[in-house]
C-alpha positions as a Python dict, from the first residue, in 0.01 Angstrom:
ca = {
    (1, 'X'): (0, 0, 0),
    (2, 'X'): (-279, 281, 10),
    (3, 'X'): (-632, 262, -25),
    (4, 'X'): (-846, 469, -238),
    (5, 'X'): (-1243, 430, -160),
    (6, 'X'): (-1427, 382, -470),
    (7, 'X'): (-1832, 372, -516),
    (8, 'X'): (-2042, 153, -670),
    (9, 'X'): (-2386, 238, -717),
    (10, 'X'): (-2621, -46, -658),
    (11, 'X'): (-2990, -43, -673),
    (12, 'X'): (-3186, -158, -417),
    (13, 'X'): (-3283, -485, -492),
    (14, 'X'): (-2901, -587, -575),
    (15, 'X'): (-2820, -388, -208),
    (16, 'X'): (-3077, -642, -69),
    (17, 'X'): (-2970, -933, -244),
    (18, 'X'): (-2604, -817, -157),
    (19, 'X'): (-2621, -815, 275),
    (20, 'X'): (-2825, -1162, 225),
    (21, 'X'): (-2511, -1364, 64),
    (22, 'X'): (-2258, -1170, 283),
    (23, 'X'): (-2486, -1247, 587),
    (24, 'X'): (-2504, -1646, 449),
    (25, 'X'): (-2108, -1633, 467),
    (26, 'X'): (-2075, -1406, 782),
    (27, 'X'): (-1925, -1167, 589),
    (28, 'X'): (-1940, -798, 503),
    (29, 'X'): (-2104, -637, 192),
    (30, 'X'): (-1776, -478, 162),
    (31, 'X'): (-1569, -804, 184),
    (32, 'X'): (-1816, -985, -94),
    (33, 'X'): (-1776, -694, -331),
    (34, 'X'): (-1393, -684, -328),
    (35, 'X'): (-1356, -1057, -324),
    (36, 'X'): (-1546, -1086, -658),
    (37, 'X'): (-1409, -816, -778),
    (38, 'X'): (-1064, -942, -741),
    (39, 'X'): (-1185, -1279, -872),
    (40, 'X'): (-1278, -1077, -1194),
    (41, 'X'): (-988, -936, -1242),
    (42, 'X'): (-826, -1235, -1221),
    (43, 'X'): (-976, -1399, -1461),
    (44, 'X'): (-974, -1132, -1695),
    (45, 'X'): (-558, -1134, -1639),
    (46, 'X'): (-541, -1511, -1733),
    (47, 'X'): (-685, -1478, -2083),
    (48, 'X'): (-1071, -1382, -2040),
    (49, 'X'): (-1238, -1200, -2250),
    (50, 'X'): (-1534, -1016, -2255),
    (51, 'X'): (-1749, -1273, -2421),
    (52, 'X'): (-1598, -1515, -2116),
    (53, 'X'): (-1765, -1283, -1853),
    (54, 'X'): (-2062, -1098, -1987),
    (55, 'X'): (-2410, -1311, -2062),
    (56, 'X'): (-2393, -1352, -2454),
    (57, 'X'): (-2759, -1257, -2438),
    (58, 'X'): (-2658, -920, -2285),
    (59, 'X'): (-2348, -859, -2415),
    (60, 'X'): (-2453, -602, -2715),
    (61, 'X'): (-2693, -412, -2466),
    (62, 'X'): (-2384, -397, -2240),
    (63, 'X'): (-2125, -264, -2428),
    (64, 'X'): (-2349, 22, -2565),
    (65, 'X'): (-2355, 136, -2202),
    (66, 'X'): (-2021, 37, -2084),
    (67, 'X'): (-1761, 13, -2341),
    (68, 'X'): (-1490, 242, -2292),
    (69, 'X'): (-1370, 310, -2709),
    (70, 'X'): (-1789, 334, -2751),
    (71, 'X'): (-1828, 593, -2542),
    (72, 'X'): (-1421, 790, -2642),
    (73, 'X'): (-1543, 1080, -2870),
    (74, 'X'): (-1476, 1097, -3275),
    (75, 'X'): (-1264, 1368, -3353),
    (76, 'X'): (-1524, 1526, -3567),
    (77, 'X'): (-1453, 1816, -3789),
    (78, 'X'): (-1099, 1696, -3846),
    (79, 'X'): (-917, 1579, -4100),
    (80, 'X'): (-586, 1496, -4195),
    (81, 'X'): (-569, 1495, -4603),
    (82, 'X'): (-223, 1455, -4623),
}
């Protein structure tokens, strides 16, 4: 199986709060990131949905900035009349 590296940006308080937990487990930044990552995914493959794993009181802020058919353009200026 290949790898592919992929970046996540992270500001600095998160990077902080990030090498603290990994340090509490003696384990990388870059094992804590895939683990939970994998655990989303996961999850989200047995049934979750987004209201499962997004804070309810963020969830509308959220998916104005992250929701993928949000974000696909309209096909403006076309129309199909018949």
């Amino acid at each position: 199986m290949s790898a592919t590296t992929m970046g996540v940006k992270l500001d600095e308080q998160t990077r902080t709060r990030l090498k603290s937990v990994s340090e509490k487990l003696d384990r990388t930044p870059h094992w804590f990131m895939k683990k939970a990552i994998l655990q989303l995914i996961g999850k989200v493959e047995a049934g979750a949905s987004i209201e499962d794993v997004v804070d309810p009181d963020t969830l509308e802020k959220d998916s104005l900035r992250h929701s993928i058919s949000l974000r696909r353009p309209m096909n403006s200026g076309s129309c199909d009349l018949g």
